[in-house]
MIMAR-469418 format. One record per residue (C-alpha): residue in one letter; x, y, z. Coordinates in nm, 3 decimals. Layout:
REM MIMAR-469418
ATOM  code       c1       c2       c3
ATOM     A        X        Y        Z
...
***
This chain:
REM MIMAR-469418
ATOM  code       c1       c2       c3
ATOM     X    1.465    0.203   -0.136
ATOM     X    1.446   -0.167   -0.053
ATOM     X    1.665   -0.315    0.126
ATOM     X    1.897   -0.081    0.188
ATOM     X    1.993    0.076    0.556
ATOM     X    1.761    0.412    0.625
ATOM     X    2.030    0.631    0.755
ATOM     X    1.743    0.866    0.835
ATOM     X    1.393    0.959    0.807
ATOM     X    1.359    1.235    0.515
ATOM     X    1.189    1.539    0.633
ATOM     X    0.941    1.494    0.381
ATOM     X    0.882    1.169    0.271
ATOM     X    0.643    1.115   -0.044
ATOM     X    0.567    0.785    0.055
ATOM     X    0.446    0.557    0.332
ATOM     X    0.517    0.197    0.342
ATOM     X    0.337   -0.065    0.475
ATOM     X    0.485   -0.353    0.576
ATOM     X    0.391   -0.698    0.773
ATOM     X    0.012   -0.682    0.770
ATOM     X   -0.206   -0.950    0.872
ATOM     X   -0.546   -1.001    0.992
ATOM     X   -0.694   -1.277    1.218
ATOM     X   -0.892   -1.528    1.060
ATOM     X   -1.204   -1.428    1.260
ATOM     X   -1.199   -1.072    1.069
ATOM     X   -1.099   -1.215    0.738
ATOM     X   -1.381   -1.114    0.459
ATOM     X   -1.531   -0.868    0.691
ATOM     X   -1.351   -0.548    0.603
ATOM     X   -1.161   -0.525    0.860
ATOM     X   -0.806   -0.452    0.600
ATOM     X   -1.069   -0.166    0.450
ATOM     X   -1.049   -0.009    0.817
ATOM     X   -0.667   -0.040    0.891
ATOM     X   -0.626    0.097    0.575
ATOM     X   -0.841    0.345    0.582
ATOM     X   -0.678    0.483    0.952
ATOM     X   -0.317    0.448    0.801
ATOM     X   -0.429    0.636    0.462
ATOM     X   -0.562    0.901    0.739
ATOM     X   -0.253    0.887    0.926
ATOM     X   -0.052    0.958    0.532
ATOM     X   -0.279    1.236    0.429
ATOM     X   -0.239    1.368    0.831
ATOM     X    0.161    1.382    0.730
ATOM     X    0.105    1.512    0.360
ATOM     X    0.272    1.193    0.263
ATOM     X    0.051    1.163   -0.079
ATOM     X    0.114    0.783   -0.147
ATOM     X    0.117    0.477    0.037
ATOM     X    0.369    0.193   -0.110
ATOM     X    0.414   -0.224   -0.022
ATOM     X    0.523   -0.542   -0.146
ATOM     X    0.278   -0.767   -0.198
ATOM     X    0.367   -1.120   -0.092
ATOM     X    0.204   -1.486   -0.144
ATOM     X   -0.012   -1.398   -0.384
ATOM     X   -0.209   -1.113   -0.232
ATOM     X   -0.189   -0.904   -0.506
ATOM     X   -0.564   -0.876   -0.639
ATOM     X   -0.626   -0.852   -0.294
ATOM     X   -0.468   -0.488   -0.268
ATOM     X   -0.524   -0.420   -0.604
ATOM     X   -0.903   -0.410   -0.508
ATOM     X   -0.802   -0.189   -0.199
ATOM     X   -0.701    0.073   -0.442
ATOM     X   -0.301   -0.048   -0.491
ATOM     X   -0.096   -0.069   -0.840
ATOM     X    0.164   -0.250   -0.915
ATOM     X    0.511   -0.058   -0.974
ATOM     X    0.704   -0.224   -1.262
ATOM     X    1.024   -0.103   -1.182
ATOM     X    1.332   -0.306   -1.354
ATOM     X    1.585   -0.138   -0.998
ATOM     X    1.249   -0.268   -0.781
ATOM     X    1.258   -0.611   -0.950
ATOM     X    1.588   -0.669   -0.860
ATOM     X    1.537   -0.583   -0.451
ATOM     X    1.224   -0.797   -0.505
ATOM     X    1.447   -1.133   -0.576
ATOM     X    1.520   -1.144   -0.168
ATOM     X    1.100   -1.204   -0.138
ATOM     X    0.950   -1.474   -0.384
ATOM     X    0.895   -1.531   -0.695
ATOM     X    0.547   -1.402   -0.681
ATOM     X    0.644   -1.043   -0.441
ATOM     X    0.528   -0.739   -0.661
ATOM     X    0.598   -0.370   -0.552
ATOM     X    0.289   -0.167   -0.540
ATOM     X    0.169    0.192   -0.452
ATOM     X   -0.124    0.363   -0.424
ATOM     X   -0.149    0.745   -0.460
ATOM     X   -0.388    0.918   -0.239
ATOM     X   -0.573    1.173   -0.309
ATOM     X   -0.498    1.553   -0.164
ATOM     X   -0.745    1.662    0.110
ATOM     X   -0.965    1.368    0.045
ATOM     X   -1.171    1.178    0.305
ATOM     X   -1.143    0.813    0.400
ATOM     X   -1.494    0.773    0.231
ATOM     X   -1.395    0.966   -0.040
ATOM     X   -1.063    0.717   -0.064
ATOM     X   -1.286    0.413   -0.041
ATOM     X   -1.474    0.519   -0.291
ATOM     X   -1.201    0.619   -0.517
ATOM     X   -1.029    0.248   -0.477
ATOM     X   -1.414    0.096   -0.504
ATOM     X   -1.423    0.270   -0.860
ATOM     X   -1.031    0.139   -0.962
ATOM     X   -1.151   -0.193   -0.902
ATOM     X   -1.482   -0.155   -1.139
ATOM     X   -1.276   -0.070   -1.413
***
């Protein structure tokens, strides 16, 4: 839940969330949020946490949308969403069971042809 106090971790969470992500302007256009994603999507699957979560910010949204991401409409998420901005959009992306981190790529490389 969003902004609320974790108490404690659940024993088996169904989601991972990512949360302050940024990448150097040197390794900007290069990939390089394909590769972090791809290691913590490894690290999910690892935990058989099936779905990776975040809130986009500042108008990143097509950006994770292409990396494989949906937004949540969620009227209860909407309302945490009002301490962000006006633009902040919950989003998730299921993974996969047993797949690969090529065989992720390739399944957010085919959302984004759609």
């Amino acid at each position: 839940k969003l902004n609320e106090l974790l108490r404690r971790i659940p024993s088996r969470p169904d989601c991972l969330l990512i949360h302050d992500v940024a990448v150097l302007e040197p390794a900007r256009g290069r990939g390089a949020s394909k590769g972090l994603l791809d290691l913590v999507a490894n690290l999910a699957r690892n935990r058989k946490i099936l779905n990776l979560g975040l809130v986009s910010v500042y108008d990143s949204c097509m950006h994770w949308e292409r990396l494989g991401f949906e937004v949540a409409n969620n009227e209860l998420v909407s309302t945490k969403l009002n301490s962000y901005n006006e633009t902040a959009s919950y989003m998730v992306r299921a993974l996969p069971k047993g797949a690969s981190a090529e065989e992720i790529r390739r399944d957010a490389q085919a959302k984004t042809k759609r």
